[in-house]
Each structure stands twice: as structure tokens, then as C-alpha cells.
N, C-alpha and C positions, 0 to 999 in steps of 0.2 A: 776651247774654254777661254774669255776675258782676262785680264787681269783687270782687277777693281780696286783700283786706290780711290780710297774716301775722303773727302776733304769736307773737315770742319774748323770752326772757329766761331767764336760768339759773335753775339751782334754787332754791324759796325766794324766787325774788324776785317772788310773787304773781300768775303768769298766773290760776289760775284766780279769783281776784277778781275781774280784771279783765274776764277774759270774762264771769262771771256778770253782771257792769254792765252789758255789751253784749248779751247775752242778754235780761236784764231788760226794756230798750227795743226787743224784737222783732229782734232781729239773730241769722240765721242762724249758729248755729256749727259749724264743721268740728276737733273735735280728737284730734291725733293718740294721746294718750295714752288717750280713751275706748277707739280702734278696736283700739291695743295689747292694751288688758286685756280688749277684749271675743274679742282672736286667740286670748291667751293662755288666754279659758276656753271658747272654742268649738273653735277648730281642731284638732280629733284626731291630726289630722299632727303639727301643729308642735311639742303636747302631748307626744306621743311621741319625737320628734326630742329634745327638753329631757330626757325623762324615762330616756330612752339612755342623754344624756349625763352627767347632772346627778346619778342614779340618786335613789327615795324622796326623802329629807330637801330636795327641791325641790319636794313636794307638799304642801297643806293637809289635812288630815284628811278632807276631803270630793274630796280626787282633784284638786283644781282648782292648778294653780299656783302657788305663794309665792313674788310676787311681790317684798314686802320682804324676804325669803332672798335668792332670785336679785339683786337688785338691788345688794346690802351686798355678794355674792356676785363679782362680775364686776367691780366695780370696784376689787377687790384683785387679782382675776386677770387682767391684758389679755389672753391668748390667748384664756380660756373668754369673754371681753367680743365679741372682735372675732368670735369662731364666731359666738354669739349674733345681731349684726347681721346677720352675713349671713343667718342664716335669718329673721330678721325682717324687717327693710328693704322689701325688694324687695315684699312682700304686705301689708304697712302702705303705701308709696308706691300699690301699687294700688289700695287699699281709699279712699287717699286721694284719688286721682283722681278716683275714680268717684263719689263723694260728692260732689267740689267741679264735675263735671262737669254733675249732675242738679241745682245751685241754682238758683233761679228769682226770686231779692230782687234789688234793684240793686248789693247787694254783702255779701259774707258775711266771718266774722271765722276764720283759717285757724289754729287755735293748732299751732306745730308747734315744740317746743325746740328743734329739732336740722335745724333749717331750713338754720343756715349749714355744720355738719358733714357733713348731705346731700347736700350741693350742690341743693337746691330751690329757690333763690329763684328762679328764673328764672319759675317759677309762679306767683309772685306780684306784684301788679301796685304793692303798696306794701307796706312793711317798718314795723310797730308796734312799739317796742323798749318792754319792763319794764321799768326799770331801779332795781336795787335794791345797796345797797355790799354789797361780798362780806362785811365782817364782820356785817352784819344777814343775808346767808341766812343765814351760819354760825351765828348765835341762830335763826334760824328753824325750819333744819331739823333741830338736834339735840332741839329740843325737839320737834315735829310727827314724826319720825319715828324718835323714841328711840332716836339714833344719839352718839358721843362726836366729840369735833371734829377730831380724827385721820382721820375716817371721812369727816365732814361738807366738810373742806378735799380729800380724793383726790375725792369726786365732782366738787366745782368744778373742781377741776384737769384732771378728765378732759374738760371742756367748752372749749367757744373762750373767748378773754379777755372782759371786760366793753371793752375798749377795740375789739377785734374787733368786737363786736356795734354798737358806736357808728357803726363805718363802712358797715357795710351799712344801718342807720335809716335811714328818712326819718322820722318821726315816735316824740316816746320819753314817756315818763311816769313821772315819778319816785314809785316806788310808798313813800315814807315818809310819804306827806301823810293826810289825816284821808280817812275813806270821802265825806264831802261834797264833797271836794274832789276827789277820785276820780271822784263822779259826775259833775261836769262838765264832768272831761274825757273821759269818755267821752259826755256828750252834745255837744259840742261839734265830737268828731273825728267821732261818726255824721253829724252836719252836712255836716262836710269832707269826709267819704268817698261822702253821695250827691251831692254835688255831681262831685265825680272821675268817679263809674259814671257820669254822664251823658257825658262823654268816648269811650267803649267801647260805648255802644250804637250 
């Protein structure tokens, strides 16, 4: 059996950094946001389903989803948001299952944002928190995803608090420090974490 530490943190506040760190040093990664964008350009159903509802102007010139459309898209509109989960959720949860099911390292690194909105932690065996102050995502992601801060403050909004995420952690990392610094806590926690999976086998 894995051990599965989960790592989240809101938007902006540098999960995939941090996984690439842990990747780097051979660490299995499970994340939800690849299996998302790979639903949203594989699955003809759900393509469709969007494409119902959303009609064209939620397509990229080559048929596949627009994804930063959709995205900007839904988090002005909570109805078109909350449809959207439901048809997504439920085949991202199983896609992520069966992924974290067939690992085979002493423990793998589960990046999933929306871990505590899902109700998933129960699946994981320990809790990795980002932690980044909300005015640095708010520089973060207006610039990475050439959005204005009206736009950039309704996505935070629509997520749990950073104070929220504090209490589900066992473990957090304050993602402001230099990537050297970075690196060593991610080799540090690889340490901690194969010592854990030895617990569960």
C-alpha cells in the first residue's frame, strides 16, 4: 500500500513548483489538474456535454476546449460553475482513484486543489499545505494568467480560506522563500514521508 500525501494550496500559491521538486527526486505524482485537462481533451462525452451547454466560443480553433474561457467563465457565473462540477467531479475522482490505486513507490505526492471542497481527504494519509499570502497569488496570477484583480480576487473567493487549509495541514511550506530553499524542504519532507510509508506497509 502507498502512502499518499496530498498537497494543496490555492491558486497561485505554487503547487506546481513544488511538485516539480518532488518529481525531480523520483517521487510519483498523481495530479488532478493534468487528469482534468486531459478529460477535457479526450472525453467526447463530456466535450459535448460543455459544448451543449457552453455552445462554440468555449472551443479553441482546433475543437479542444478553452479551458482559460471556461475558467474566467464560471467563476462569474455560480450556476454554469456548480453544473460544470457536477459533470466533472465524479470521473476526475475516479480517474483519480485508479491512478492512486495502481502506485507502487513507498509513497506518492497526490496534488489535488480542491481536496478540502471535495470532501477527499479521507484518502489521504497526510495533508502537504502551499502556503502562499493571498496578495502574492493576487500578483501571481494576474500576471501568469492575464486576468485584472477583480477577476483574480472572485477565484480566491470561490475557494476555502487560507485559514481553512491551515487546519486540515499536517505539514505546510511557505512558498515565498528562494527555490534553494524550496529544495530542501522538499528533500527533507521526502525523508519524513518514507519514513511514514514504512507505518502502512
Amino acid at each position: 500500500m502507498t502512502y499518499i500525501v496530498a498537497l494543496i494550496g490555492g491558486i497561485g500559491s505554487g503547487k506546481t513548483t513544488i511538485s516539480n521538486l518532488f518529481e525531480k527526486i523520483g517521487i510519483k505524482i498523481i495530479d488532478a489538474d493534468i487528469i482534468t485537462r486531459n478529460v477535457l481533451k479526450n472525453d467526447k462525452n463530456v466535450i459535448n456535454e460543455i459544448l451543449n451547454k457552453f455552445g462554440p466560443k468555449c472551443l479553441n480553433i482546433d475543437k479542444t476546449i478553452n479551458r482559460k474561457y471556461l475558467k474566467n467563465y464560471i467563476f462569474s457565473h455560480n450556476l454554469e460553475k456548480s453544473w460544470l462540477e457536477k459533470i466533472l467531479h465524479p470521473i476526475i475522482i475516479k480517474r483519480m482513484k485508479e491512478d492512486l490505486n495502481i502506485v507502487k513507490t513507498p509513497w506518492c505526492l497526490w496534488v489535488v486543489p480542491l481536496l478540502i471542497e471535495m470532501k477527499l481527504y479521507k484518502y489521504a494519509n497526510r495533508i502537504l499545505l502551499i502556503d502562499t499570502p493571498v496578495s502574492e497569488q493576487i500578483k501571481r496570477i494576474t500576471k501568469r494568467d492575464k486576468i485584472d484583480k477583480i477577476q483574480a480576487k472572485l477565484i480566491i473567493s470561490s475557494q476555502v480560506t487560507r485559514e481553512e487549509r491551515f487546519l486540515f495541514a499536517n505539514d505546510i511550506i511557505n512558498n515565498t522563500k528562494t527555490i534553494k530553499i524550496l529544495k530542501m524542504h522538499a528533500k527533507n519532507l521526502n525523508e519524513h514521508y518514507l519514513k511514514l510509508s514504512k507505518s502502512i506497509i
